[in-house]
C-alpha positions as CSV (number, residue, x, y, z in Angstrom):
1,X,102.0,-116.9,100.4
2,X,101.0,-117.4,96.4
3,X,98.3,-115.0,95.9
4,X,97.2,-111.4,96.7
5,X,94.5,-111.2,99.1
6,X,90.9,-109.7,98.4
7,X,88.5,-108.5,100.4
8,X,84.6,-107.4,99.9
9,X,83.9,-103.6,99.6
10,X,79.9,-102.4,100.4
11,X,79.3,-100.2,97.1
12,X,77.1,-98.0,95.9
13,X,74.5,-99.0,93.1
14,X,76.5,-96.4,90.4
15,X,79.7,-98.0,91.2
16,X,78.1,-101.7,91.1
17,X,76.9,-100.5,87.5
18,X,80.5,-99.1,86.3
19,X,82.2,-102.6,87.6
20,X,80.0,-104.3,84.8
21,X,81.2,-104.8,80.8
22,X,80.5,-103.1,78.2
23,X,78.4,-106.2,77.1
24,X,76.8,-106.8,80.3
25,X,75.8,-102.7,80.4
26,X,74.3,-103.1,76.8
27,X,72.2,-106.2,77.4
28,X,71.0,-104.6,80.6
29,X,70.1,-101.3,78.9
30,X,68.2,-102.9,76.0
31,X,66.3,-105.1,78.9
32,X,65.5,-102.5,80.4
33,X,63.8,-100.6,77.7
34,X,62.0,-103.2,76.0
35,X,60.7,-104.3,79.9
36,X,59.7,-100.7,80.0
37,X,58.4,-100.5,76.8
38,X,56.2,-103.4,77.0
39,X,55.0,-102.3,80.1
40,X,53.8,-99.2,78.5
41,X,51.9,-101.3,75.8
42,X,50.0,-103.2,78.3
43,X,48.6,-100.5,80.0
44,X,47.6,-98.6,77.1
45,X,46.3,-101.7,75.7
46,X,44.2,-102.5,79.2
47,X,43.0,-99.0,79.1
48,X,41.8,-98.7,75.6
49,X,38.1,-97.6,75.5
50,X,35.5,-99.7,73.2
51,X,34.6,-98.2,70.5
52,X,30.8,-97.4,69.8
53,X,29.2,-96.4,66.0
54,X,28.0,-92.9,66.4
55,X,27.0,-91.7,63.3
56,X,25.8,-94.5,60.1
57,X,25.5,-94.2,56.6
58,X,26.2,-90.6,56.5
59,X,27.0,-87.8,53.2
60,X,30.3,-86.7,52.6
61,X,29.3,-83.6,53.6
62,X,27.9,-84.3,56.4
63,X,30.9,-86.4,57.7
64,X,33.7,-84.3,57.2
65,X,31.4,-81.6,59.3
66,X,31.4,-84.3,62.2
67,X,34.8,-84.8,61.8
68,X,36.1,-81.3,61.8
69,X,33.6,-80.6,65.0
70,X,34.8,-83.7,66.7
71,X,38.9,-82.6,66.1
72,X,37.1,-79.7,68.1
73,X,35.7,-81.1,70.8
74,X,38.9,-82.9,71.4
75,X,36.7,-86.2,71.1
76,X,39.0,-89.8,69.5
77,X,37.2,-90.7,66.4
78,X,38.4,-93.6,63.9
79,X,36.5,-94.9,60.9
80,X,34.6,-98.2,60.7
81,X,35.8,-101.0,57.8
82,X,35.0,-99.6,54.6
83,X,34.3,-96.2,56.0
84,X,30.8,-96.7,56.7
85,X,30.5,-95.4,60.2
86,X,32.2,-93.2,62.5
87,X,33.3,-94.7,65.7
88,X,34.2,-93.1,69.1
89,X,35.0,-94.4,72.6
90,X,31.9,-96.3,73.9
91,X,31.8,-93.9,77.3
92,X,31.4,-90.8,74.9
93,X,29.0,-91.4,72.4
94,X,25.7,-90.1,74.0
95,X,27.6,-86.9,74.9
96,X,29.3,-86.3,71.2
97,X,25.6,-86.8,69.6
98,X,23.7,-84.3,71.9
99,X,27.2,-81.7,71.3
100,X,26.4,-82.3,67.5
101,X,22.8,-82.6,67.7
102,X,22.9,-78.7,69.4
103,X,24.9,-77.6,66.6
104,X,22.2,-78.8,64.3
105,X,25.0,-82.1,62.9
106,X,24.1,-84.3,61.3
107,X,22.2,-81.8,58.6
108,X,21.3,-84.9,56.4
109,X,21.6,-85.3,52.9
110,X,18.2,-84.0,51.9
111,X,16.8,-81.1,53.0
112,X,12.8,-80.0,54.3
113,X,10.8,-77.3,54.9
114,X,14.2,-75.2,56.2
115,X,15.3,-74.3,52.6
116,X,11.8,-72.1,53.4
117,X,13.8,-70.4,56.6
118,X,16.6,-69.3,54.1
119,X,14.7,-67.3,51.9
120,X,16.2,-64.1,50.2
121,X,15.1,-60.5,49.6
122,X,14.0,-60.4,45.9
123,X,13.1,-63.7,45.7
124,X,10.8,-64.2,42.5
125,X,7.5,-66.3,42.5
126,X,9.1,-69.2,40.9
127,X,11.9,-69.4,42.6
128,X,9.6,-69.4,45.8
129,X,7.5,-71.9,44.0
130,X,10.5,-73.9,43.0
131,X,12.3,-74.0,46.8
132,X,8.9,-75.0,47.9
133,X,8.4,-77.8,46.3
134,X,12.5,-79.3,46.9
135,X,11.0,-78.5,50.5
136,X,7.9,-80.9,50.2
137,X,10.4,-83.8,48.5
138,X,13.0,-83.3,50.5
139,X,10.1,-83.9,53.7
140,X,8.5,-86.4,51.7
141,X,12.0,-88.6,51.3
142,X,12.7,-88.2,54.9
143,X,9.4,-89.9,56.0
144,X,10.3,-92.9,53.4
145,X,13.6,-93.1,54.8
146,X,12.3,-93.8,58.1
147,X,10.6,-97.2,56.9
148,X,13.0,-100.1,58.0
149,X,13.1,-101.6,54.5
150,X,14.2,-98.6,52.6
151,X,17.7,-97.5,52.6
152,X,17.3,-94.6,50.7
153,X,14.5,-92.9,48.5
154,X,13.9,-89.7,46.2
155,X,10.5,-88.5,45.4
156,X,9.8,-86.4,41.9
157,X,6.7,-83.8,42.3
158,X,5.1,-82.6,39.2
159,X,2.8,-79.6,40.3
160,X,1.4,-77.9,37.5
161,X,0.1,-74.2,37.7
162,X,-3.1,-73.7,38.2
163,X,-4.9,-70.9,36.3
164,X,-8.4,-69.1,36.7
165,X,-9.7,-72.2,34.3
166,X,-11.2,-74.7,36.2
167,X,-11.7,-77.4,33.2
168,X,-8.2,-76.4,31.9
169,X,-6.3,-77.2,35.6
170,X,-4.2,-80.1,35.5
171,X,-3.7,-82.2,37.8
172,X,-0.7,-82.8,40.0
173,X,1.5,-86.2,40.0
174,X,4.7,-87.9,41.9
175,X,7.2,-90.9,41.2
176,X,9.0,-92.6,44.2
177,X,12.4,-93.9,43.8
178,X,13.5,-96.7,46.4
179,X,16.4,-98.4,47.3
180,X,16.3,-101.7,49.5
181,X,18.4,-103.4,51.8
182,X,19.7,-106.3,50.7
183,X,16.9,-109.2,51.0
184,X,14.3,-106.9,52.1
185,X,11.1,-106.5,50.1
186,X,8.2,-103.8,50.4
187,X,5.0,-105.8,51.0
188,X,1.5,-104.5,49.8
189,X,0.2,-102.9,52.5
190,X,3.8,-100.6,53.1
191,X,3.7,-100.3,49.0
192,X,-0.2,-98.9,49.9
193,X,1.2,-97.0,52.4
194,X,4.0,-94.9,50.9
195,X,1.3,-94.6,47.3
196,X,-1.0,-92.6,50.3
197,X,1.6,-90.7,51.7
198,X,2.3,-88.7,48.9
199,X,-0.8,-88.7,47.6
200,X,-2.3,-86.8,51.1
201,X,1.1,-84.6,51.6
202,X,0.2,-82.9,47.9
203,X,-3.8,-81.2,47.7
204,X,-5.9,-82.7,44.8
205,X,-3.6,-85.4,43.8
206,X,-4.9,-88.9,43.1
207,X,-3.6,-91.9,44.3
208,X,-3.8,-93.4,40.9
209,X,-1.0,-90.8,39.8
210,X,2.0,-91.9,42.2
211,X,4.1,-94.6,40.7
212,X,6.6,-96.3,42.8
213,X,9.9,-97.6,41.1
214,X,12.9,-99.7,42.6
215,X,16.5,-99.0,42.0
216,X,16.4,-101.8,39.2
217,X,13.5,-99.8,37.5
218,X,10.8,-102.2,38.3
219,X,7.2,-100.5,38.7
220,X,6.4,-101.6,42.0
221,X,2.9,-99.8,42.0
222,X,-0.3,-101.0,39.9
223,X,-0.8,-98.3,37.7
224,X,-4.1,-96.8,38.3
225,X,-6.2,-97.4,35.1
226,X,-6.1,-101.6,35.0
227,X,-6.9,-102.9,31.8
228,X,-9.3,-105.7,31.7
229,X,-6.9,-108.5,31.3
230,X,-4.6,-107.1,33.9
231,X,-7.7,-106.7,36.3
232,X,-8.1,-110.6,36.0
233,X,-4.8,-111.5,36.6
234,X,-3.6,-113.0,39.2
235,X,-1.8,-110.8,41.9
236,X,0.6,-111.4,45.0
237,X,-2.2,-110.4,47.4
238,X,-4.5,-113.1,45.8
239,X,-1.7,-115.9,45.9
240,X,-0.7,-114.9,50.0
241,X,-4.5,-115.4,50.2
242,X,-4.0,-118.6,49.1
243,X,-1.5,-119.8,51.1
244,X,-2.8,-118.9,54.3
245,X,-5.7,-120.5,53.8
246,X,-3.5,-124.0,52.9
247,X,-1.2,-123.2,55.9
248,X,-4.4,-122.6,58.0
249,X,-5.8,-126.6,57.1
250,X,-2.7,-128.0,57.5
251,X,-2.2,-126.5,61.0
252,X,-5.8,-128.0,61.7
253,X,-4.7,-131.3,60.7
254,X,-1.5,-131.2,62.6
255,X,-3.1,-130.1,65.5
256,X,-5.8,-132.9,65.8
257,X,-3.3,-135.7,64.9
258,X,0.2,-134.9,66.7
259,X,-1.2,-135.8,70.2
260,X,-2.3,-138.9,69.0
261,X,1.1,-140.3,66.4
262,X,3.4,-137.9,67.6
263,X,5.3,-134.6,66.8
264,X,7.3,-135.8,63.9
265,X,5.2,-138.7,62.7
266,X,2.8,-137.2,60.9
267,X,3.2,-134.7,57.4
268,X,0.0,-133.0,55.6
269,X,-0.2,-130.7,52.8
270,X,-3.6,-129.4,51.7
271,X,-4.0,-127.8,48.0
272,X,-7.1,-125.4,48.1
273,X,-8.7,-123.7,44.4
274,X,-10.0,-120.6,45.9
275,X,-12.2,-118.2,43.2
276,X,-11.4,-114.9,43.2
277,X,-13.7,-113.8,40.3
278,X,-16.3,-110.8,41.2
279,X,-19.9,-111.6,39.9
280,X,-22.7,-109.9,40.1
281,X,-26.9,-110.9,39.6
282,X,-29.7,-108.8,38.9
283,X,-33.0,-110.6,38.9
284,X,-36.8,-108.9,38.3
285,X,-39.9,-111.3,39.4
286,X,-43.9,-110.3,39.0
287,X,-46.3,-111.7,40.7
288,X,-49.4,-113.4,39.1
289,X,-52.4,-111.0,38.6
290,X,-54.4,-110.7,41.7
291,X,-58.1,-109.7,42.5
292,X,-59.5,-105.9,42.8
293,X,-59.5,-106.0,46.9
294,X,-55.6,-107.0,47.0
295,X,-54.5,-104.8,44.0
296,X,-53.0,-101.1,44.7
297,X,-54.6,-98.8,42.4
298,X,-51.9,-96.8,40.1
299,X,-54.7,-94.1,38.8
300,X,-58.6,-94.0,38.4
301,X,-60.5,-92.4,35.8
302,X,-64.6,-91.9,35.3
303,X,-66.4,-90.3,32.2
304,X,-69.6,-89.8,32.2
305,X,-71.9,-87.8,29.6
306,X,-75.4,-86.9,29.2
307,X,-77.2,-85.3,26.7
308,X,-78.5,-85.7,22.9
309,X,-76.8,-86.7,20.7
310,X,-74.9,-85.4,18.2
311,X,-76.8,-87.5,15.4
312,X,-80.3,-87.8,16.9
313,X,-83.5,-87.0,14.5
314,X,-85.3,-84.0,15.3
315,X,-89.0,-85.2,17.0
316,X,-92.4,-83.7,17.3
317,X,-95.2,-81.8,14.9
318,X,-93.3,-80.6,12.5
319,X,-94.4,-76.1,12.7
320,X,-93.7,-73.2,14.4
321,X,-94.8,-74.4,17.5
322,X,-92.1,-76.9,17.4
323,X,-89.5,-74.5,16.8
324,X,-90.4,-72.3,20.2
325,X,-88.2,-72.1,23.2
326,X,-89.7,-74.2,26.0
327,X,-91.8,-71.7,28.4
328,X,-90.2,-71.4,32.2
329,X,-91.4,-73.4,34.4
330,X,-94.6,-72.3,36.6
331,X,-93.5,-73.5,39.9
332,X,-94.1,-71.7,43.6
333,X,-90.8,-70.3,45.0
334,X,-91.0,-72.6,48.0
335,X,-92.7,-75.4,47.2
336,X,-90.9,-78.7,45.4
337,X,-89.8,-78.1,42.2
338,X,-91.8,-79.4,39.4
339,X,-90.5,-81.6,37.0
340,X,-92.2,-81.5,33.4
341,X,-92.6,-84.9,31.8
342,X,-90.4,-84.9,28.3
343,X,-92.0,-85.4,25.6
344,X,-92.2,-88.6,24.1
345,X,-89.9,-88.0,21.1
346,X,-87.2,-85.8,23.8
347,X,-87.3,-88.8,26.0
348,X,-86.3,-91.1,23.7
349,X,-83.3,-88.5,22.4
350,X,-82.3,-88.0,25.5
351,X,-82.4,-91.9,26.8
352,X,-80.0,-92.3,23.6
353,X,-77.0,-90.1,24.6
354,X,-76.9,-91.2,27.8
355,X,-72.6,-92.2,28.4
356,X,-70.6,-93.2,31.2
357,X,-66.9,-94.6,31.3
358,X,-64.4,-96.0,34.3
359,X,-60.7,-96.5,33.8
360,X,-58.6,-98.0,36.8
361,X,-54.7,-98.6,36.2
362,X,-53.2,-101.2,38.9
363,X,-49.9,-101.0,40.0
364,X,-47.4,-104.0,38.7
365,X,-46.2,-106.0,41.3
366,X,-42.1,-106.3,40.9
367,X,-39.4,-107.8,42.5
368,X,-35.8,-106.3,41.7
369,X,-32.7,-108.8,43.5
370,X,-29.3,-107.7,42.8
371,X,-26.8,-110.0,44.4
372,X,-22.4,-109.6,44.7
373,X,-20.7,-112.8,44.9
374,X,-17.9,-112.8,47.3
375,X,-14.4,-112.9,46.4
376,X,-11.7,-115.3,47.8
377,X,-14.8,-118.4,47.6
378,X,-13.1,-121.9,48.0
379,X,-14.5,-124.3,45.5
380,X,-12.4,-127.1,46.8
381,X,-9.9,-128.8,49.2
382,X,-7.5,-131.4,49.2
383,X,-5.8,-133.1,51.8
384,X,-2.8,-135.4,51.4
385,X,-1.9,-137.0,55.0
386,X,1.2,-139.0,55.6
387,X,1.0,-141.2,58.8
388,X,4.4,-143.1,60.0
389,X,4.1,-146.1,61.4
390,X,3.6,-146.7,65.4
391,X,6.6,-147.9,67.0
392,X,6.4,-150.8,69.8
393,X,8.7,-152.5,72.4
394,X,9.0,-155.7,73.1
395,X,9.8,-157.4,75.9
396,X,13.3,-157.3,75.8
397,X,13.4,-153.9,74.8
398,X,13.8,-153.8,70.8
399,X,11.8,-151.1,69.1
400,X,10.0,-152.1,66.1
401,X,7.7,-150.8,63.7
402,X,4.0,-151.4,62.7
403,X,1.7,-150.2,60.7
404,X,-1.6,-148.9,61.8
405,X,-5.0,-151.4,61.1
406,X,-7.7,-150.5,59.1
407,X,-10.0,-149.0,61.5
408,X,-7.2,-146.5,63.0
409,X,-6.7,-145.4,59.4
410,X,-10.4,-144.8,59.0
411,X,-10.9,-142.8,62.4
412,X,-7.8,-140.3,61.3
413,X,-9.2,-140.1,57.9
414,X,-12.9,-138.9,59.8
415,X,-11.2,-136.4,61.7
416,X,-8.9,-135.0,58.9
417,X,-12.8,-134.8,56.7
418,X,-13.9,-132.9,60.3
419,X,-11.1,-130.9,60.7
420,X,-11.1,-129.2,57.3
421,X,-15.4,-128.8,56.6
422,X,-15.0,-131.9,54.4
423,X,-18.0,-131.5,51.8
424,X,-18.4,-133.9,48.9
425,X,-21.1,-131.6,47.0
426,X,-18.1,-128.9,46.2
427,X,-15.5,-132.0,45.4
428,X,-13.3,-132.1,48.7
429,X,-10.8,-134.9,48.9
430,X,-8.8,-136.5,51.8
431,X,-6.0,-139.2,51.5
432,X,-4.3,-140.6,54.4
433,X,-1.5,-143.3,54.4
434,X,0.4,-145.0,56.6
435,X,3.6,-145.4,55.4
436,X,7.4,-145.8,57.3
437,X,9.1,-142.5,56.9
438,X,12.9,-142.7,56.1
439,X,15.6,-141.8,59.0
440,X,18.4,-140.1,57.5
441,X,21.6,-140.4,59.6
442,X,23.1,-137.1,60.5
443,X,26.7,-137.7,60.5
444,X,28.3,-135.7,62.8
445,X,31.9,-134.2,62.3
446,X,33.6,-133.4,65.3
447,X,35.2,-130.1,65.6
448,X,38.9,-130.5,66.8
449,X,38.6,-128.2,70.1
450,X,41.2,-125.9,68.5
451,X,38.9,-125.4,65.5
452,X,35.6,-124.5,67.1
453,X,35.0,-120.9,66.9
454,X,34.6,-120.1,70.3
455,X,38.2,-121.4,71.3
456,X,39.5,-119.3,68.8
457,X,37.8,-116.5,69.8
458,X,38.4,-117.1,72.7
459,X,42.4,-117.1,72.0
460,X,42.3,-114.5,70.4
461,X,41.2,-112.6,73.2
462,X,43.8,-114.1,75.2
463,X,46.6,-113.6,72.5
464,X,47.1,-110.4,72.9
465,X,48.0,-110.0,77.1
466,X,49.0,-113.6,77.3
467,X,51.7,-113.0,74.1
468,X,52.8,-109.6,76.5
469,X,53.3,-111.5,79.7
470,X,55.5,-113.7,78.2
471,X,57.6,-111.4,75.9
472,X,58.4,-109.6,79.3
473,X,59.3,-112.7,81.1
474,X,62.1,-113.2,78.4
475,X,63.2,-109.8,78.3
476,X,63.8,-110.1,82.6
477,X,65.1,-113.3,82.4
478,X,67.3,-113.6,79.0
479,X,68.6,-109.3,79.7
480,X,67.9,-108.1,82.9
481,X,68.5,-110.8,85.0
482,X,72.2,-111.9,84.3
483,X,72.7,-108.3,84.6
484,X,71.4,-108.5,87.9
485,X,73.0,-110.9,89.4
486,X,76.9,-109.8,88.1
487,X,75.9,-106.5,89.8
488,X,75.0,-108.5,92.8
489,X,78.3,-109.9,93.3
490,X,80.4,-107.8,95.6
491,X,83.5,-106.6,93.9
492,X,87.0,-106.9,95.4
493,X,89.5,-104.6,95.8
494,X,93.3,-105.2,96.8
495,X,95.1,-103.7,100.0
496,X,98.5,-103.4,100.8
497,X,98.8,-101.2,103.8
498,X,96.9,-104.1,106.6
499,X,97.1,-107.9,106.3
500,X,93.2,-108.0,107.2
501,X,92.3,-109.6,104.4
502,X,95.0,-112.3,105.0
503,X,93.2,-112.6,108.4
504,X,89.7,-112.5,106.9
505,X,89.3,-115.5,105.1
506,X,91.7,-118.5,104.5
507,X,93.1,-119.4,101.1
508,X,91.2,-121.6,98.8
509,X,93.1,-124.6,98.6
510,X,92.0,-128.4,97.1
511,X,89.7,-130.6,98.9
512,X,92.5,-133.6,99.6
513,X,91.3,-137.0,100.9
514,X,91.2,-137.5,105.0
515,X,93.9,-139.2,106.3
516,X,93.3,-142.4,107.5
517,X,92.4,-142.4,111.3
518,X,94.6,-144.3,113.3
519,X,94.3,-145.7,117.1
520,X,98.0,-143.6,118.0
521,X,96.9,-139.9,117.8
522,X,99.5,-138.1,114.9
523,X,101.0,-134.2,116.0
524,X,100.7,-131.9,113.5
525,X,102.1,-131.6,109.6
526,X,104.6,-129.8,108.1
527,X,101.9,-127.9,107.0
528,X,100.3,-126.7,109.3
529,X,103.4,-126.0,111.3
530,X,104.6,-123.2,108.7
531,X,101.1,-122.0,108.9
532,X,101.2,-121.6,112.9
533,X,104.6,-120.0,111.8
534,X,103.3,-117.2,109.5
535,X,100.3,-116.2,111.8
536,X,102.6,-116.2,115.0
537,X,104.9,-113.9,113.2
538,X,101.8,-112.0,111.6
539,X,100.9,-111.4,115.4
540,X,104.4,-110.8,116.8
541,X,105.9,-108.1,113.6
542,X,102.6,-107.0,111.2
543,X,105.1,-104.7,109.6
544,X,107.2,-106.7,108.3
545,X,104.5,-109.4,106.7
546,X,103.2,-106.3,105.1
547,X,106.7,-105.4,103.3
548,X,107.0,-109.0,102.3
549,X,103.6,-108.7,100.8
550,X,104.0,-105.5,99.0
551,X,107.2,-106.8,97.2
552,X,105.6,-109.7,96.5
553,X,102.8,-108.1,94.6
554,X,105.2,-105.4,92.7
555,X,107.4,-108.2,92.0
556,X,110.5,-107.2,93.8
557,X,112.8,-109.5,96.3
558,X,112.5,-109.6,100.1
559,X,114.4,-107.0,102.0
């Protein structure tokens, strides 16, 4: 025998370990750890919440209270890109604001009416005036705030004291300061609305006396005392007016012609001159002079007067008969009473001062018309159709185009005029024509599919567990794997003391060519006959192959 003989020991997993390199152990140990480690990534990673905005937008003050609270409450926070928002895990948000919310967080930035709750002993009228009215801003900007438009706002009250002088009182006066969001803009009506906010929150004060300012300094309200020229001038509200009105026909029009040349052959504009100026008439008509029966009587008067007159001659014999009061008159108490013919000369006196006057006022008749004209009149319209022409197919199915004949241009035109109150005593116009609109050819560029933004959304997604997977996969199979399998292997150890592992397995020797089979069976070779040899005496004295062994392998001669 040539070799020493091995035989396969069942070991324990230390001892398979300590039978491996030193270069074996460290690839295996840094496999390990960065199998491990990845591992712990992944599951962090999978178990990370989504994070929510809880608070927006918020004062320094009011954020570092959140945070503090939050460090409290034992509740993850991060910040939001730029710092404008504070962000914690999506399944904790409605708890953290109603924990904050008790603790009265966020305060805000501007305070109310609770600067009032804080009020100290020995607190002097002004300052009491003073906290009062930082109360009514501070609940005035809030309510601004609220509007979608406005990012932030500041209100300025200038309330004047009043005194026992009614004529001498002043009255009282705001300015609004506004900020915007980026392409928002405060319409009329909200511009009307914040001008009558303050104005109602603050007793006696005029609407006329708020002015309303944007962060660039523009004066967004009208002041209240227009000049004359300003009065006429043409505002946004009258211009809006306008355009509804235009949109309004041109709606019309579309409506009445689409069903009949289609969706997108057909384009109208119409151009309206409304008159926005506010006249007023008065009028005063009279009637012609009528008769006494159909008159009303203003006021009547009737003189009449009886008597002599003031330069009538004296009559009769001139004596001193003449000159004697008239005698009573002899007349029984109830009989007639007797009536004593004048004299001549009295008579005619008295016939001469005889007067008698009548004096009847009627009433004027009078008609008094005062009339308003309307504002927002439209003096006139005009239309500007564009109709494309129809499209036909023949018979072996090319499309071409035509344009529309005479009478089909004449029945849109009529029902354009009907459509928008045609009237040709205010000056109305319509136009229609038929003309081939131009097709411009969209070119489409096509998106590689690794370029679209979905896909790489998409991979991104996928990056990050995808990029794990198969980082571990080369960690296990470039470490821990050729690791494994040299601790697989069962290691060998030598024996001296028993030829068992001589009888165990049979030496390895080179695979030689088979012999050539012949017809005349052959007996065994040389070979094999020292092999028969060596296991007969193996069998027969096991001693003594052992000796031979053992000085074989320390190197010493046969005994």
């Amino acid at each position: 025998m040539t070799a020493a003989a091995t035989i396969p020991v069942n070991l324990s997993f230390a001892d398979r370990l300590s039978g491996l390199d030193r270069g074996q152990m460290l690839r295996l140990a840094l496999g390990v750890a960065l199998f491990v480690a990845i591992g712990i990534v992944g599951l962090v990673m999978g178990r990370q919440a989504e994070w929510r905005v809880l608070y927006a937008n918020l004062a320094d003050k009011d954020g570092g209270a959140i945070i503090a609270q939050l460090s409290q409450m034992n509740v993850p926070y991060k910040y939001a890109e730029g710092g404008g928002a504070i962000l914690v895990p999506a399944d904790r948000v409605h708890d953290a604001r109603l924990r904050l919310a008790s603790q009265g967080l966020p305060k805000g930035s501007v305070a109310g009416f609770e600067m009032m709750e804080a009020n100290r002993f020995g607190m002097t009228q002004f300052q009491e005036r003073l906290t009062f009215q930082r109360g009514l801003e501070g609940e005035l900007t809030r309510s601004i705030q609220s509007l979608s438009s406005i990012q932030s706002a500041r209100v300025h009250l200038a309330l004047p004291n009043q005194n026992g002088f009614f004529r001498e009182q002043q009255k009282p006066s705001a300015s609004v300061l506004v900020s915007l969001y980026p392409g928002r803009a405060l319409e009329k009506s909200q511009l009307s609305g914040i001008v009558h906010l303050v104005s109602s929150s603050v007793p006696e004060m005029n609407p006329a006396a708020v002015s309303v300012l944007d962060d660039t300094g523009k004066l967004l309200s009208m002041p209240g005392d227009k000049a004359d020229g300003a009065a006429s001038a043409v505002d946004a509200q009258q211009l809006q007016y306008v355009q509804q009105i235009e949109q309004m026909y041109s709606k019309r029009i579309l409506d009445i012609l689409e069903p009949v040349v289609g969706r997108q052959n057909i384009k109208a504009q119409v151009s309206a001159e409304v008159d926005f100026t506010q006249v007023e008439s008065t009028s005063e008509s009279h009637r012609p002079n009528q008769g006494p029966d159909a008159g009303a009587i203003r006021s009547q008067q009737l003189v009449e007067s009886n008597g002599a007159g003031a330069g009538a001659p004296p009559a009769g014999v001139p004596g001193a008969t003449t000159n004697q009061p008239p005698s009573p008159a002899a007349a029984p108490i109830n009989g007639p009473a007797q009536t004593l013919a004048p004299a001549a000369g009295a008579a005619a006196a008295n016939a001469g001062s005889s007067k008698r006057e009548s004096i009847i006022n009627y009433e004027v008749d009078k008609t008094v018309k005062v009339v308003r004209a309307g504002t927002g009149v439209v003096k006139r319209l005009s239309a500007a159709v564009v109709v494309n022409h129809q499209s036909k197919t023949d018979a072996k199915g090319k499309v071409t185009t035509v344009p529309l004949t005479e009478q089909q241009i004449e029945q849109m035109t009529a029902l354009v005029r009907e459509t928008i109150g045609f009237s040709k005593d205010r000056g109305d116009s319509v136009n229609l024509m038929n003309a081939p609109f131009t097709v411009e050819q969209v070119v489409q560029v096509e998106v590689p599919l690794w370029r679209q933004p979905e896909i790489q959304e998409l991979v991104r997604s996928f990056a990050w567990p995808v990029g794990t997977l198969l980082f571990a996969m080369l960690v296990l199979v470039g470490l821990i794997r050729p690791a494994a399998k040299a601790m697989a292997k069962p290691p060998v150890k030598m024996r001296n003391n028993t030829l068992d592992a001589v009888l165990a397995e049979e030496p390895e020797r080179p695979q030689l060519p088979a012999p050539a089979k012949s017809a005349i069976p052959l007996g065994p070779t040389v070979e094999e006959l020292r092999l028969e040899d060596a296991r007969k005496l193996t069998r027969d004295n096991p001693a003594a192959v052992a000796n031979i062994i053992k000085g074989w392998v320390s190197g010493e001669g046969a005994a």
